[in-house]
N, CA and C atoms as a LAMMPS dump frame, in Angstrom:
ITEM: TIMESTEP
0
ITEM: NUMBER OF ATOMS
531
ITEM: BOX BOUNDS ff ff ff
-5.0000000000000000e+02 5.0000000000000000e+02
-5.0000000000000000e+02 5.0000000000000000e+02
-5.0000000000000000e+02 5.0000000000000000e+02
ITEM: ATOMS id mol type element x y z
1 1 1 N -20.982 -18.99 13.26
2 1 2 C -19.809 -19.15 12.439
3 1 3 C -19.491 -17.822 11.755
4 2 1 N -18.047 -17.795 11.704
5 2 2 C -17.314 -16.001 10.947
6 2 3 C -18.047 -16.081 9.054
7 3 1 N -18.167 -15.217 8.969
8 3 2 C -18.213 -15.185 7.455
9 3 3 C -17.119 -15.476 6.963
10 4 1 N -16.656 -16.398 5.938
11 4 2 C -15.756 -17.258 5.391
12 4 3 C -15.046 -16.251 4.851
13 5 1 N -15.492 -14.859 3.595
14 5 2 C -14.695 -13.906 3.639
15 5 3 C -14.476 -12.979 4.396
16 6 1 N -14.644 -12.619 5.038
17 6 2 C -14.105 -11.804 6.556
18 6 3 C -13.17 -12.61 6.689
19 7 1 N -13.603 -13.641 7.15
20 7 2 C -11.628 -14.702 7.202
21 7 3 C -10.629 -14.579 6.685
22 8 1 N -11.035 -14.628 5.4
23 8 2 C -9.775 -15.212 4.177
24 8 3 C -9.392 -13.456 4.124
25 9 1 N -10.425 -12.058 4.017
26 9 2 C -10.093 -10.794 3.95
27 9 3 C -8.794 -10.667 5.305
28 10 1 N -9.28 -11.219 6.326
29 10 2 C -8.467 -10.431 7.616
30 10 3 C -7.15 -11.154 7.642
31 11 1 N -6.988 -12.663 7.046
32 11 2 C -5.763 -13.355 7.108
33 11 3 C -4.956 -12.612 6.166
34 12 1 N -5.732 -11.986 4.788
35 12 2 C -4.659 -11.126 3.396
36 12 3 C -4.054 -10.53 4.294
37 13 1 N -4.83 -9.24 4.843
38 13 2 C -4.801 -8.089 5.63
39 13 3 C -3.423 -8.488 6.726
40 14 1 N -3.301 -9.539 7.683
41 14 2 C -2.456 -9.761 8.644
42 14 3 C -0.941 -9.726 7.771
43 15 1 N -1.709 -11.15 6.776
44 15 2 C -0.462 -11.715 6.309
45 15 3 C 0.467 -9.97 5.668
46 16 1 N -0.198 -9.289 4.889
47 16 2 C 0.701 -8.348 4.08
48 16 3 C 1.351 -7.718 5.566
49 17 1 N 0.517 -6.624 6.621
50 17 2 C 0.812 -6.441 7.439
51 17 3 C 1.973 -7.262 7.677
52 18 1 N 2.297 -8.504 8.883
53 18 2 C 2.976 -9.322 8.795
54 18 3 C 4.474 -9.085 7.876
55 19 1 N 4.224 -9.625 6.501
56 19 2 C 5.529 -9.259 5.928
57 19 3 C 6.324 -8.204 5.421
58 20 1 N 5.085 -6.728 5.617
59 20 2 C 6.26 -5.678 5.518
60 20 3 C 7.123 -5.322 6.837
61 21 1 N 6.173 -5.857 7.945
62 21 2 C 6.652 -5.517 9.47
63 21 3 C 8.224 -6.292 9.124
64 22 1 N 7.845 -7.434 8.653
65 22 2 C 9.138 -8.547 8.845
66 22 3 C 10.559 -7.999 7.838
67 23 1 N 10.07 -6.937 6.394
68 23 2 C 10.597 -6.818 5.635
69 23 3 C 11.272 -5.934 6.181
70 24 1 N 10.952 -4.86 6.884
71 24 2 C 11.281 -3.572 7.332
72 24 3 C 12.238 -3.883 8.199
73 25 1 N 12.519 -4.953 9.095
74 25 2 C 13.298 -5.052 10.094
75 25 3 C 12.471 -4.504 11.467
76 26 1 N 10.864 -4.412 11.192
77 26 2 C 10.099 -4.035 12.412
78 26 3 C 10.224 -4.817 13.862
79 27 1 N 10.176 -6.094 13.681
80 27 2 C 9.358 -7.039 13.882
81 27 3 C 10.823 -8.217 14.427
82 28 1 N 11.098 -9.114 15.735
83 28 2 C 12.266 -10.132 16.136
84 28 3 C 11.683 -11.625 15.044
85 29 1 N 12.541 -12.194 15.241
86 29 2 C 12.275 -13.642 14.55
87 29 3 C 10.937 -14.278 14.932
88 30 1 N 10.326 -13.974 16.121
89 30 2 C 8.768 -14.185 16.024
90 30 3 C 7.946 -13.039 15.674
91 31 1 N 8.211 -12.399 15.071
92 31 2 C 7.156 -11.188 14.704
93 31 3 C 6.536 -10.791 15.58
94 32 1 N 7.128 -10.515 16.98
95 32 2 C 6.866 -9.484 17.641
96 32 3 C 7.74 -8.246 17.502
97 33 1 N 6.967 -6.846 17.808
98 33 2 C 7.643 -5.941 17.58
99 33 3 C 8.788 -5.195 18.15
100 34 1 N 9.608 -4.576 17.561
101 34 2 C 11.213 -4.354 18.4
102 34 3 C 11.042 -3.483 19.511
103 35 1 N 10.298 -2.467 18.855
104 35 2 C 9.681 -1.379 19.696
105 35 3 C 7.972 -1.603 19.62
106 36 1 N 7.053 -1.373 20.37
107 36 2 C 5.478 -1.573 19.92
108 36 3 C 5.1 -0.264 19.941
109 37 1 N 5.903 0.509 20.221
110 37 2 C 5.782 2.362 20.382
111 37 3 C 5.815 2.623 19.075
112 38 1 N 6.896 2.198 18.36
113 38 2 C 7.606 2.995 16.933
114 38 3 C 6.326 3.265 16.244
115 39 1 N 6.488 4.575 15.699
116 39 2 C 4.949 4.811 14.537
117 39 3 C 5.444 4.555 13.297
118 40 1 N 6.829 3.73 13.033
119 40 2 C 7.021 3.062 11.895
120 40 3 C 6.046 1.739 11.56
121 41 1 N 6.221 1.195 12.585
122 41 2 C 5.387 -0.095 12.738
123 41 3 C 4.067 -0.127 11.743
124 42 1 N 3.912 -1.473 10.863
125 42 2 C 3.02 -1.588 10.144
126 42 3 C 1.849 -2.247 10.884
127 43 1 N 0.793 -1.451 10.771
128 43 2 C -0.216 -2.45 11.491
129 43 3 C -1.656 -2.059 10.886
130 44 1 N -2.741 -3.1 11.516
131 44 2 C -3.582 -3.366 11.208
132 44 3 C -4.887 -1.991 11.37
133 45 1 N -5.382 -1.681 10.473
134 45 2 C -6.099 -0.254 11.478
135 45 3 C -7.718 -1.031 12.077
136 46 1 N -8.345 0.276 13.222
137 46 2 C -9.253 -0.637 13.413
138 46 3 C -10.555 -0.21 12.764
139 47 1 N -11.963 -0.998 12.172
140 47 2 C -12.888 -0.148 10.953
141 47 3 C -13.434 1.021 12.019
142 48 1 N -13.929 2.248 11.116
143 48 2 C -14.065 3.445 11.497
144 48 3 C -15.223 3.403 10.998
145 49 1 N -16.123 2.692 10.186
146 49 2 C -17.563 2.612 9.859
147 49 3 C -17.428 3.592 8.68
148 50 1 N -18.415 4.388 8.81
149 50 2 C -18.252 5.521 7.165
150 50 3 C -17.004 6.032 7.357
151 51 1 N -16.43 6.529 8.361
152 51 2 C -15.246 7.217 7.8
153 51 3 C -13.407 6.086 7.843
154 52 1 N -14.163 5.424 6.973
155 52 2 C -13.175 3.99 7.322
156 52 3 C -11.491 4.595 6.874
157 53 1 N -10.741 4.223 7.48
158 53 2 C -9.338 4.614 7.224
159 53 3 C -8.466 3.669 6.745
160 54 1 N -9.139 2.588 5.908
161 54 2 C -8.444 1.844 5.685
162 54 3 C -8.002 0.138 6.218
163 55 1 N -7.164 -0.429 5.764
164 55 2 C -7.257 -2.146 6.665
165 55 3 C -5.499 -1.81 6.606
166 56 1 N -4.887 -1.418 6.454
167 56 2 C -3.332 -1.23 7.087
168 56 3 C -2.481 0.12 6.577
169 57 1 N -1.988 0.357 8.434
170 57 2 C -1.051 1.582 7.606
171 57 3 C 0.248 1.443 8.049
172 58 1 N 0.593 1.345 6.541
173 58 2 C 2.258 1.805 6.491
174 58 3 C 2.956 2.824 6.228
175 59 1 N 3.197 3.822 7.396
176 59 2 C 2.803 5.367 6.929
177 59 3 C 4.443 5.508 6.117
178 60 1 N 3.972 5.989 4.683
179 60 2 C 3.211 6.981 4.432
180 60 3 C 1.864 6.362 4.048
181 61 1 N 1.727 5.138 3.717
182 61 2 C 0.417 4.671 3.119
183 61 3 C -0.445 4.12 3.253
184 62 1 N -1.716 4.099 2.783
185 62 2 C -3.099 2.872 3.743
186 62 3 C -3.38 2.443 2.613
187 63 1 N -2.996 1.184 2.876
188 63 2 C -3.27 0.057 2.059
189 63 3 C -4.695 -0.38 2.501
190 64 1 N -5.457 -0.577 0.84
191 64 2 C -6.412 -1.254 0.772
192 64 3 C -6.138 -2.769 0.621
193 65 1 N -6.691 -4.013 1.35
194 65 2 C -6.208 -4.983 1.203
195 65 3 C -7.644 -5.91 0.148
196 66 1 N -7.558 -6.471 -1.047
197 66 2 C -8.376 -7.007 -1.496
198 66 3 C -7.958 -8.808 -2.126
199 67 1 N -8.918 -9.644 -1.24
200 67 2 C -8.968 -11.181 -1.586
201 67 3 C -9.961 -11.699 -2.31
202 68 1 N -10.311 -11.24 -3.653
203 68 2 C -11.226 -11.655 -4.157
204 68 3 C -10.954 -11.669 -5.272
205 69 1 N -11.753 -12.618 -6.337
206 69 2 C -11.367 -13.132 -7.501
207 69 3 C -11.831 -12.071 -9.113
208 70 1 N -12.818 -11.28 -8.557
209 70 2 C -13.129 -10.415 -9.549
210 70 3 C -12.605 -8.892 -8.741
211 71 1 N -11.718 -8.641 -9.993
212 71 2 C -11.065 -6.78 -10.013
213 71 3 C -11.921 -5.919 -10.378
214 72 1 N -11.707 -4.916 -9.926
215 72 2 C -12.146 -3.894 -9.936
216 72 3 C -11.152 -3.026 -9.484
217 73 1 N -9.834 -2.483 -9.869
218 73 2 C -8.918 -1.923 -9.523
219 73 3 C -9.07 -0.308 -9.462
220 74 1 N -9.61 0.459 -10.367
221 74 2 C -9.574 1.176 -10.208
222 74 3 C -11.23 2.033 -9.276
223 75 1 N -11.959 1.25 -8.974
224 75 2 C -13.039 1.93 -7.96
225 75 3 C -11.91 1.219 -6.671
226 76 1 N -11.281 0.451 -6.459
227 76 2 C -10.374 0.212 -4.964
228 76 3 C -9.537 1.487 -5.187
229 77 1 N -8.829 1.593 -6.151
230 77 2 C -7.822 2.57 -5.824
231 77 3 C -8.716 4.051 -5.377
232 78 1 N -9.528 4.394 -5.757
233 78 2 C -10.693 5.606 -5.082
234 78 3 C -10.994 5.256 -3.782
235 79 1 N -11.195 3.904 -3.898
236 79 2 C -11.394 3.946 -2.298
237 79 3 C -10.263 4.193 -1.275
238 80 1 N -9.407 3.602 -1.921
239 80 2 C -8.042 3.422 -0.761
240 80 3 C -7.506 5.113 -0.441
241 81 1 N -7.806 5.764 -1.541
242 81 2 C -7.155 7.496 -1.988
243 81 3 C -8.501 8.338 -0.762
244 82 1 N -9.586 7.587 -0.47
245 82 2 C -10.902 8.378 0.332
246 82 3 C -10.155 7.697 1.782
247 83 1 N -10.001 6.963 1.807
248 83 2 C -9.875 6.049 2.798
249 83 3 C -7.993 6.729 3.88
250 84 1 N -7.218 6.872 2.896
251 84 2 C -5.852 7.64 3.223
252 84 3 C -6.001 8.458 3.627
253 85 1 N -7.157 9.451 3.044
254 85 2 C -7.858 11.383 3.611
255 85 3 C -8.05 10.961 4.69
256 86 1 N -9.038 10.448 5.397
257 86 2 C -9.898 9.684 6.398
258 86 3 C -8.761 9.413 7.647
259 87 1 N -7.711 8.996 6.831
260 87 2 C -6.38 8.594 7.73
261 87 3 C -5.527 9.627 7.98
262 88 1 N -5.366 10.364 7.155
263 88 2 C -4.233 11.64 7.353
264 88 3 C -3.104 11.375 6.841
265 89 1 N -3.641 10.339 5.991
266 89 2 C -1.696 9.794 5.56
267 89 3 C -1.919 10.302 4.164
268 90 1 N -1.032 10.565 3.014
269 90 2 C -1.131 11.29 1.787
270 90 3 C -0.975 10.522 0.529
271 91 1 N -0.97 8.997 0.476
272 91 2 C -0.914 7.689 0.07
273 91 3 C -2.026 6.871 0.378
274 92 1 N -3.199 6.711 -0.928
275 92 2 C -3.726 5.405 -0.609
276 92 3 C -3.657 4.206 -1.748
277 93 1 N -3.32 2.944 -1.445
278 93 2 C -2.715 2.392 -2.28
279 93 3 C -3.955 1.184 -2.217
280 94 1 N -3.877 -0.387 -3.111
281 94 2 C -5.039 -1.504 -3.05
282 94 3 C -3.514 -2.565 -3.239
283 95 1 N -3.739 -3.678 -2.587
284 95 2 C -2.838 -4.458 -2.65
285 95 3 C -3.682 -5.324 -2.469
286 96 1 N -3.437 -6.66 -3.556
287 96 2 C -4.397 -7.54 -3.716
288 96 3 C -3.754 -9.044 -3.824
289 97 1 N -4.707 -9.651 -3.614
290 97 2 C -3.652 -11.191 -3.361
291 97 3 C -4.252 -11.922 -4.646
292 98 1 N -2.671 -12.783 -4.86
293 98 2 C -2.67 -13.274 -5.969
294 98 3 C -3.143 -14.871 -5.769
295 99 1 N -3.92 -15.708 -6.055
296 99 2 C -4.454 -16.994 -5.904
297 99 3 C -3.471 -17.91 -5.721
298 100 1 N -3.031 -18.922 -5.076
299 100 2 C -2.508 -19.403 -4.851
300 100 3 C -0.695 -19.488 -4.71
301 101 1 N -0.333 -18.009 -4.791
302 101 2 C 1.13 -17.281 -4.176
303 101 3 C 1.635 -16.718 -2.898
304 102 1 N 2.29 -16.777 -2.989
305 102 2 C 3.005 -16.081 -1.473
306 102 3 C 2.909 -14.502 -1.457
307 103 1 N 2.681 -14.156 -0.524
308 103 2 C 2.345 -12.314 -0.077
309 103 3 C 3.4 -11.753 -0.745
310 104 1 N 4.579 -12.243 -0.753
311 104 2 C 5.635 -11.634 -1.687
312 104 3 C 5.088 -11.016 -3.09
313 105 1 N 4.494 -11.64 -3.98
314 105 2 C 4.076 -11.643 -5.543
315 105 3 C 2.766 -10.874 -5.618
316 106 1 N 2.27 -10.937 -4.219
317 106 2 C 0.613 -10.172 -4.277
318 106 3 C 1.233 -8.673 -5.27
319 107 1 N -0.128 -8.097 -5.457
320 107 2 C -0.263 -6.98 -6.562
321 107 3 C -0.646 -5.611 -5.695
322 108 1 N 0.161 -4.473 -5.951
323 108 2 C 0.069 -3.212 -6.148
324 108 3 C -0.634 -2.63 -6.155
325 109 1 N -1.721 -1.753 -6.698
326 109 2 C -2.042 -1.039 -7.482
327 109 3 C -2.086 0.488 -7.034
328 110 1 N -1.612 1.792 -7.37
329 110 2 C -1.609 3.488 -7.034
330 110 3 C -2.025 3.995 -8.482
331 111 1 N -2.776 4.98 -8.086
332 111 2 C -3.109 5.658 -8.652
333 111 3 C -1.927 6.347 -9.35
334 112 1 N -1.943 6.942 -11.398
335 112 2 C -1.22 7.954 -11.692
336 112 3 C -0.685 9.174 -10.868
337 113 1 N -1.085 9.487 -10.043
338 113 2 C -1.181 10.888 -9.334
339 113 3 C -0.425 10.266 -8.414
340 114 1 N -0.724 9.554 -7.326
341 114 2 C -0.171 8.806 -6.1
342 114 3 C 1.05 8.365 -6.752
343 115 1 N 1.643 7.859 -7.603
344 115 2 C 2.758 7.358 -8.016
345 115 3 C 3.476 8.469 -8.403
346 116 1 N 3.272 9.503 -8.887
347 116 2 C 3.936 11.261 -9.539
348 116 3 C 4.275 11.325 -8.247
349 117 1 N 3.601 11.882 -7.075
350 117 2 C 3.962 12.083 -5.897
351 117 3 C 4.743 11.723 -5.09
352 118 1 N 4.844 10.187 -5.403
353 118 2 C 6.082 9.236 -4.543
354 118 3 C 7.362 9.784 -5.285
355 119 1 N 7.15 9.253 -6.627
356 119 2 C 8.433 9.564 -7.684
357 119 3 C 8.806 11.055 -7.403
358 120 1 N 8.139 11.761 -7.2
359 120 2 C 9.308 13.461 -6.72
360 120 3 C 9.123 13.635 -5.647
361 121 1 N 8.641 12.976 -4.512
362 121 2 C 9.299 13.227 -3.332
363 121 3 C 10.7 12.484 -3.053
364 122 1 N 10.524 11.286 -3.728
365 122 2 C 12.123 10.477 -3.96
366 122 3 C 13.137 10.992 -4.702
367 123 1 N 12.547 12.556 -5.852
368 123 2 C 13.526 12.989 -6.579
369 123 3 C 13.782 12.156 -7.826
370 124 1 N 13.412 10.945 -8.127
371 124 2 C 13.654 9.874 -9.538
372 124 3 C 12.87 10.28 -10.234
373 125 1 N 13.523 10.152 -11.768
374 125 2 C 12.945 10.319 -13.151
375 125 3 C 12.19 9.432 -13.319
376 126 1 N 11.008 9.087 -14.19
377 126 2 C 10.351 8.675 -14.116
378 126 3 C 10.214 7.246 -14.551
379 127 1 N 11.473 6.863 -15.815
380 127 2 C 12.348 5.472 -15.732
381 127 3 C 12.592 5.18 -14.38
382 128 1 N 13.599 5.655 -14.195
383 128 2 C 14.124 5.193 -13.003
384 128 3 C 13.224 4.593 -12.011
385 129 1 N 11.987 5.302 -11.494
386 129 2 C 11.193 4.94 -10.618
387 129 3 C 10.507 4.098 -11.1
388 130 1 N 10.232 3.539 -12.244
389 130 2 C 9.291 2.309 -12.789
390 130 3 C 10.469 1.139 -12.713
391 131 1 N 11.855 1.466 -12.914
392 131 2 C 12.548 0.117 -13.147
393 131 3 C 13.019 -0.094 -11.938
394 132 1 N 13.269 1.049 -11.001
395 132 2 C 13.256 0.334 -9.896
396 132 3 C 12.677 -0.735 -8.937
397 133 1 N 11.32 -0.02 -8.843
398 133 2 C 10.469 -0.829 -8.304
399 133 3 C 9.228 -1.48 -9.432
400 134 1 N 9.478 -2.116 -10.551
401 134 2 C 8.807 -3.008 -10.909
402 134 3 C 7.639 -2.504 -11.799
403 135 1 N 7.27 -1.122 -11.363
404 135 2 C 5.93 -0.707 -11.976
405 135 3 C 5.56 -1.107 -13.116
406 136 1 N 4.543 -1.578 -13.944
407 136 2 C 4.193 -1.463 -15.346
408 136 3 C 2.978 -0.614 -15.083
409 137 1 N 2.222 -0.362 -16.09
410 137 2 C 1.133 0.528 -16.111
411 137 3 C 0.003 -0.234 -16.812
412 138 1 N -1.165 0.374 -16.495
413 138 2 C -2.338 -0.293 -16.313
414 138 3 C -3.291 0.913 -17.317
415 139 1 N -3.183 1.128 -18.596
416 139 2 C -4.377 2.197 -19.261
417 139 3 C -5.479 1.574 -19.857
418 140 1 N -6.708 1.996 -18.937
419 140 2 C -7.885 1.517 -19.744
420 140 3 C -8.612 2.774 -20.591
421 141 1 N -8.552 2.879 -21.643
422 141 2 C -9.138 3.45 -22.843
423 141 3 C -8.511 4.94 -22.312
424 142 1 N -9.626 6.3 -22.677
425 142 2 C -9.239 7.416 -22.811
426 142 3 C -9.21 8.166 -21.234
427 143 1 N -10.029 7.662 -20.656
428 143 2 C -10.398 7.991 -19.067
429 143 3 C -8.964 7.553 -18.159
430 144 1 N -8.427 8.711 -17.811
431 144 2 C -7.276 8.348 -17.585
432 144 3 C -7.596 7.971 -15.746
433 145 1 N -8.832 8.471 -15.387
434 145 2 C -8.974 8.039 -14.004
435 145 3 C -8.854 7.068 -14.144
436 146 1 N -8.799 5.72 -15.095
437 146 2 C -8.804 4.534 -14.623
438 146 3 C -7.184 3.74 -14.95
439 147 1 N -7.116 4.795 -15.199
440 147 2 C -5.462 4.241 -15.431
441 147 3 C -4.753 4.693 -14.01
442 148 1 N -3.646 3.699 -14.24
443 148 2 C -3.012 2.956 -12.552
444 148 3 C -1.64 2.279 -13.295
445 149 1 N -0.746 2.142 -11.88
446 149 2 C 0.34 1.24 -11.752
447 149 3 C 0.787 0.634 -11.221
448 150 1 N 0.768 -0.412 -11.498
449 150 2 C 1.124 -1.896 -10.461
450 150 3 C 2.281 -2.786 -10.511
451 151 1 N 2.766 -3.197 -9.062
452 151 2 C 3.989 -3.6 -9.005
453 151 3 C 3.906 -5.22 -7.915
454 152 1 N 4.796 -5.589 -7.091
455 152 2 C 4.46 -6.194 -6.413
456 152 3 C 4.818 -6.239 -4.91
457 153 1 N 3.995 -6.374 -3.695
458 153 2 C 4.274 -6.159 -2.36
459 153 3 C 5.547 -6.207 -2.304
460 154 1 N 6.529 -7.076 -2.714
461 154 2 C 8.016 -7.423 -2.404
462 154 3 C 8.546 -6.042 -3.031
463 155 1 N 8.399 -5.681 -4.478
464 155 2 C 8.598 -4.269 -4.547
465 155 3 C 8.165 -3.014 -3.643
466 156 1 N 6.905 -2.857 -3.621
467 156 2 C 6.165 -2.12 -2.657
468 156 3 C 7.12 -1.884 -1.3
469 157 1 N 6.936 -2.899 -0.979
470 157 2 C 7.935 -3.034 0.773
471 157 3 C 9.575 -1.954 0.459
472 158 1 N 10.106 -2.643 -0.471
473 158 2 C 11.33 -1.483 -1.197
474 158 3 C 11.127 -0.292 -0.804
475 159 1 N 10.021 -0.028 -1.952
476 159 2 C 9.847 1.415 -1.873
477 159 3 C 9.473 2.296 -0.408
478 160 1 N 8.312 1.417 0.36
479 160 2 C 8.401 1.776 1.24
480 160 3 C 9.448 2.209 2.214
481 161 1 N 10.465 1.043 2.523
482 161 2 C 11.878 1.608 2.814
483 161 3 C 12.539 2.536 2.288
484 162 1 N 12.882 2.559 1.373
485 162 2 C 13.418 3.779 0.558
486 162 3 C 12.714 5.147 0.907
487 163 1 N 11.409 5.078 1.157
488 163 2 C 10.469 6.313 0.926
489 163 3 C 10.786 7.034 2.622
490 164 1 N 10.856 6.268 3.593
491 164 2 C 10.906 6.451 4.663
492 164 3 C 12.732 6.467 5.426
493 165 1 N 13.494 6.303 4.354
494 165 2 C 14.729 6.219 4.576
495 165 3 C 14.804 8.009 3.75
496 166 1 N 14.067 8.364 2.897
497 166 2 C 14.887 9.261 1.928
498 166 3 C 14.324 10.355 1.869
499 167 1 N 12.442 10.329 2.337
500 167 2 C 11.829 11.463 2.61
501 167 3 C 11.665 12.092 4.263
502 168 1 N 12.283 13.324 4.422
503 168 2 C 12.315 13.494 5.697
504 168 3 C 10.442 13.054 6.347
505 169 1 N 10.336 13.385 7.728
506 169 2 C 8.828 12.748 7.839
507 169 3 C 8.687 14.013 8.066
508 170 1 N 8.853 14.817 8.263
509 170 2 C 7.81 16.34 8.46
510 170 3 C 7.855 17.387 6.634
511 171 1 N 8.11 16.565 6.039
512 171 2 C 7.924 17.291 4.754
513 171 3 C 6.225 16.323 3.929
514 172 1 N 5.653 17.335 3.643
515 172 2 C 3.805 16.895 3.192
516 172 3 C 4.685 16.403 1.871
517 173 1 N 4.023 15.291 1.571
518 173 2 C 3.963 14.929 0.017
519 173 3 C 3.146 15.39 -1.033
520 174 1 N 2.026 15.923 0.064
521 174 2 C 1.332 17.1 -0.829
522 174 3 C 1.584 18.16 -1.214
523 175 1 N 2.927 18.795 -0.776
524 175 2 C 3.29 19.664 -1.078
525 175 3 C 4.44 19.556 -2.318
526 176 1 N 4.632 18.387 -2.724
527 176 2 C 5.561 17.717 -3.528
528 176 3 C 5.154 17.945 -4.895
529 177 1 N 3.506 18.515 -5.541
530 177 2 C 2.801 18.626 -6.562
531 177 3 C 3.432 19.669 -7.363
């Protein structure tokens, strides 16, 4: 028998997969893909063992996918940011499912830094980019590594569009600092 979380982990993992493909306009009325070539396409990555790249990329970003009832947001968001290097993509983000909601409402979470980066490669002030897409902020005490901002997949998916509608793809976001 599967390990019960491996299950419930790989169904989060599909399902988010799944609805940004669907959000994006990837994907026909059965969620198969329009093109299966396009490197827009959101998909599932496969594990890389230590040098893991992540459980989905939506380039620009590799989403960490987490189904479990105790947080720990900011050691995921380190992971997802090791895990993006690993990938080559310049975005690592933790998207986490909310107990008994639809993938729509699941949770966010980027790092301060990872969110600066999106926000001026998009060119938005820094209102602007929180009221757009939903952000509130997350500060735990003086350690600002553990401070973060979180929004929700249905936002997320937005931005993603937007990010890939507005940032050319051969410009580094690392170079955006």
């Amino acid at each position: 028998m599967a390990n019960p979380n491996k299950v419930k982990g790989t169904a989060w993992e599909s399902a988010v997969r799944d609805y940004l493909n669907a959000f994006l306009g990837l994907v026909d009325e059965r969620g198969k893909f329009l093109d299966p070539m396009n490197g827009a396409n959101v998909r599932r990555a496969a594990q890389e063992g230590a040098r893991d790249v992540g459980d989905i990329h939506a380039a620009p970003f590799v989403l960490e996918a987490k189904n479990t009832k105790s947080l720990a947001v900011p050691t995921w968001i380190r992971q997802a940011e090791i895990e993006a290097a690993h990938a080559g993509f310049p975005f690592g983000v933790v998207v986490r499912k909310v107990r008994g909601s639809s993938v729509a409402v699941g949770r966010v979470h980027v790092s301060v830094g990872a969110w600066t980066r999106v926000r001026l490669a998009l060119g938005v002030s820094s209102a602007e980019f929180a009221a757009r897409y939903a952000w509130t902020v997350s500060l735990r005490g003086l350690d600002t590594s553990r401070w973060y901002f979180t929004t929700t997949v249905r936002d997320f998916a937005h931005l993603v569009g937007d990010y890939r509608r507005t940032v050319p793809s051969g410009v580094s976001a690392r170079a955006v600092r």
